[in-house]
Steps between C-alpha positions, in 0.01 A plus 500: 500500500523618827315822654761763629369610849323775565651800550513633912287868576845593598651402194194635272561893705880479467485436077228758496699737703832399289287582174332832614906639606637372156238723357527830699888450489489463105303816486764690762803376278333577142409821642856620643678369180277676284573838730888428471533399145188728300494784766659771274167430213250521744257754645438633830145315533679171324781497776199567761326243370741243536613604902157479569488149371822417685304672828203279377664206486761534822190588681302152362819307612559625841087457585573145363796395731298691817270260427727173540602574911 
């Protein structure tokens, strides 16, 4: 059985970078669809909640892709 090679520095950032936007971008998306879809049953400090998040998030994802250049 044969040893796959080891994985570049480059390679190792770039899937940890990849990883880190799948996650902020999954909270940005839940977020927004629960504003569109539940908005109507939810409180003022629920629908604050949840923009902060998005801010939170967006925020975590832009310091993430400053980092890359």
């Amino acid at each position: 059985m044969q040893n796959s090679p080891p994985q570049s520095s480059k390679s190792k950032i770039l899937q940890s970078l990849a990883h880190e936007a799948r996650n902020q971008l999954s909270i940005i998306i839940g977020c927004a669809d629960m504003l569109l879809n539940d908005r109507q049953n939810m409180t003022d400090e629920m629908i604050n909640s949840l923009v902060k998040e998005i801010q939170h998030a967006s925020g975590h994802l832009q310091q993430a892709t400053q980092e890359m250049s």
